[in-house]
N, C-alpha and C positions, 0 to 999 in steps of 0.2 A: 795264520799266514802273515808272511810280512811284507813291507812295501819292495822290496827286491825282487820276493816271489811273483810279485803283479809285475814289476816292472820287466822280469825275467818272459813277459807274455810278450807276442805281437801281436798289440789287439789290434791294427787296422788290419794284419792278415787274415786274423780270426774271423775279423767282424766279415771282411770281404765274401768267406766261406759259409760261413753261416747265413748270408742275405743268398747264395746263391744255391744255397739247400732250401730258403724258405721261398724262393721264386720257384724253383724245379718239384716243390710239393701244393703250390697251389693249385693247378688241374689237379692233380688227386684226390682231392677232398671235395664233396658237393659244396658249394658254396653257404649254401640254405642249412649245412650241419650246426647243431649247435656248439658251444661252450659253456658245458652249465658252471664254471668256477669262475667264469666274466660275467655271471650277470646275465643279463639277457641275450649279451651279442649272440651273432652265429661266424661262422668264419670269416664271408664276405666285408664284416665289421671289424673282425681285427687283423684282415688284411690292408683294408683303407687307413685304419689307426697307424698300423707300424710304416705307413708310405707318407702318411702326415706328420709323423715324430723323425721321420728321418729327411723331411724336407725342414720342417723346424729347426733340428738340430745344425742342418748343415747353415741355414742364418744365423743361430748361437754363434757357431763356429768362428766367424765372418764380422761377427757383431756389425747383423744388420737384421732386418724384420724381414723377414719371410712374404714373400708374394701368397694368398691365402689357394689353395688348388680350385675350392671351388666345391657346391652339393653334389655333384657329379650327377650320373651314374657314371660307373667308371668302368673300364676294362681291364679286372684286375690286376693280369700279369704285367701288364703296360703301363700298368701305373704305377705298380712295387716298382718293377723295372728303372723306371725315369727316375724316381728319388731315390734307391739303393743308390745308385750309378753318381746322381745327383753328392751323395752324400761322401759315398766311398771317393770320388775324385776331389771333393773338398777337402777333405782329411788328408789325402794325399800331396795334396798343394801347400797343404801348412806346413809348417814349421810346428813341430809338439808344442814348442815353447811360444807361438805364436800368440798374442792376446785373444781372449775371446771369452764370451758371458757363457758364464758359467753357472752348477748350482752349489756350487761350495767355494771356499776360495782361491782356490789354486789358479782361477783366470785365464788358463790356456788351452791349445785346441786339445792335449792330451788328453784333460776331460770327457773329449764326445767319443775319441778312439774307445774309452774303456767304454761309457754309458749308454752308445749306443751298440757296443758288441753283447752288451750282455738285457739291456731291451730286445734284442733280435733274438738273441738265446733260449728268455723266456716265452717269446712268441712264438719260433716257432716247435718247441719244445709243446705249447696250445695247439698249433695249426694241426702238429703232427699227430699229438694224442688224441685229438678231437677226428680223427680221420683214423685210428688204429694200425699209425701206421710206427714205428721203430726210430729210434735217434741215438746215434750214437758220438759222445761227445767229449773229449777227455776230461776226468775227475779235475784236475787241474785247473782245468776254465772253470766246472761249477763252482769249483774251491773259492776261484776267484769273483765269481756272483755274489756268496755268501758274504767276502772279505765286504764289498762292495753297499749291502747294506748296514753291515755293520760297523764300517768307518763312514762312508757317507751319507748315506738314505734313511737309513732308522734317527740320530744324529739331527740329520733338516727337518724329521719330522716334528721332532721334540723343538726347533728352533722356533720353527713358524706355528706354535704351536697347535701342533695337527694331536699330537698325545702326549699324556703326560709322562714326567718320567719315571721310568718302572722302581718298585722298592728297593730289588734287587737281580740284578743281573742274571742272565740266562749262558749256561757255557755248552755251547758247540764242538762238535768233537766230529772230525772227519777222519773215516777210519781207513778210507780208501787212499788220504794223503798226510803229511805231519800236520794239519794246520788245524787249528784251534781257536776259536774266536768268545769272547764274553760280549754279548750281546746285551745293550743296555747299561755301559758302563764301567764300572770298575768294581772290585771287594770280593765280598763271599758268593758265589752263586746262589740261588734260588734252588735252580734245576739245572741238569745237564740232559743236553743230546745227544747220542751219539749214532752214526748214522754215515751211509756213502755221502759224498758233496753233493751228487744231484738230490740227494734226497731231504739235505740239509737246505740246497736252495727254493726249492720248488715249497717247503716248510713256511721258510720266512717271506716267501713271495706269495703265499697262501693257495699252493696247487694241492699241498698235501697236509696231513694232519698227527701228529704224534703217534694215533694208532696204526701209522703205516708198519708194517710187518718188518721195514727194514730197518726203521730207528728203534734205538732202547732209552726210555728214560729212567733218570735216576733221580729221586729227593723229591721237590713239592711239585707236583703233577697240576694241582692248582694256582700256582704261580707263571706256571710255564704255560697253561692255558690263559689266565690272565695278559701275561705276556703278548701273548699269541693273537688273541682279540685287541690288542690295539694297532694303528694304523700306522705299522715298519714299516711302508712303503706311500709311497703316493695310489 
């Protein structure tokens, strides 16, 4: 994928969409369900998560510190509600190119249109599958999830040193769009994936696993599992 293809997105549209798919699927799911790929949350936990990352976010934005919400208990939908809303008119207010804290360099608010359309993507992509319920999303966004850890997130993680850096790169292959990414650098791959984008993202965000039915790998299967075991994300 290249920086055109992302930029060719509207992510504050997207994002807007996607918070208001992940607000109109909180009644549907018992609150109390779990998410066994978070750990121990259940829903009610990463419905509060993505209402405190997107009041955060909109302080990044702003470059200022976030008023704290508070232990709550909370009333779910009123509380997504007020920080989606919260967030999405932030972004709207800005200027792309407006300053703002950031986690890579780029310093400006275009940063959170992408980062947090595609936080909302994988959550409720969780909220939904943890409740059996369907999502449909174009390949194109996921394409752009993937692009997303693979030029920034995997990237910071090696920065701050949360992992080390891999031997050799891992190449991604999305079948469902032209985009193609080496994952972990640059040179000869390791292994390849190849696979639809959602299936590519949900991979490196750790929902799914190489054995998923829809990806094929090729070359060292033990690399790519290496790979896979260290911390591309936060």
């Amino acid at each position: 994928m290249t920086t055109a293809e992302s930029d060719a997105l509207d992510h504050l549209a997207v994002l807007g969409d996607l918070q208001d798919q992940f607000l109109a699927s909180i009644d549907l799911v018992d609150p109390t369900t779990p998410i066994p790929w978070c750990g121990r949350w259940r829903v009610r936990n990463l419905v509060v998560h993505l209402a405190r990352i997107h009041h955060w976010a909109a302080g990044q934005a702003q470059r200022r510190q976030e008023t704290p919400l508070g232990r709550g208990p909370f009333v779910l939908t009123d509380l997504y509600a007020s920080c989606a809303l919260e967030l999405r008119s932030t972004l709207a207010d800005l200027d792309p190119s407006a300053p703002a804290w950031t986690l890579d360099d780029s310093g400006t608010a275009a940063f959170w249109r992408r980062r947090q359309t595609h936080e909302t993507l994988v959550h409720l992509w969780d909220l939904r599958t943890a409740g059996g319920l369907p999502l449909d999303v174009p390949p194109a966004v996921w394409a752009d999830t993937v692009d997303e850890v693979v030029t920034v997130m995997q990237p910071r993680q090696e920065r701050m040193g949360r992992m080390e850096p891999l031997a050799a790169p891992i190449k991604l292959v999305a079948d469902d769009t032209d985009a193609s990414w080496l994952l972990g650098g640059t040179g000869e791959p390791a292994a390849q994936v190849t696979g639809p984008a959602l299936a590519l993202a949900l991979l490196v965000w750790g929902r799914t696993t190489p054995d998923d039915g829809v990806l094929g790998v090729t070359a060292d299967r033990r690399a790519l599992d290496e790979a896979l075991g260290r911390r591309l994300t936060p």
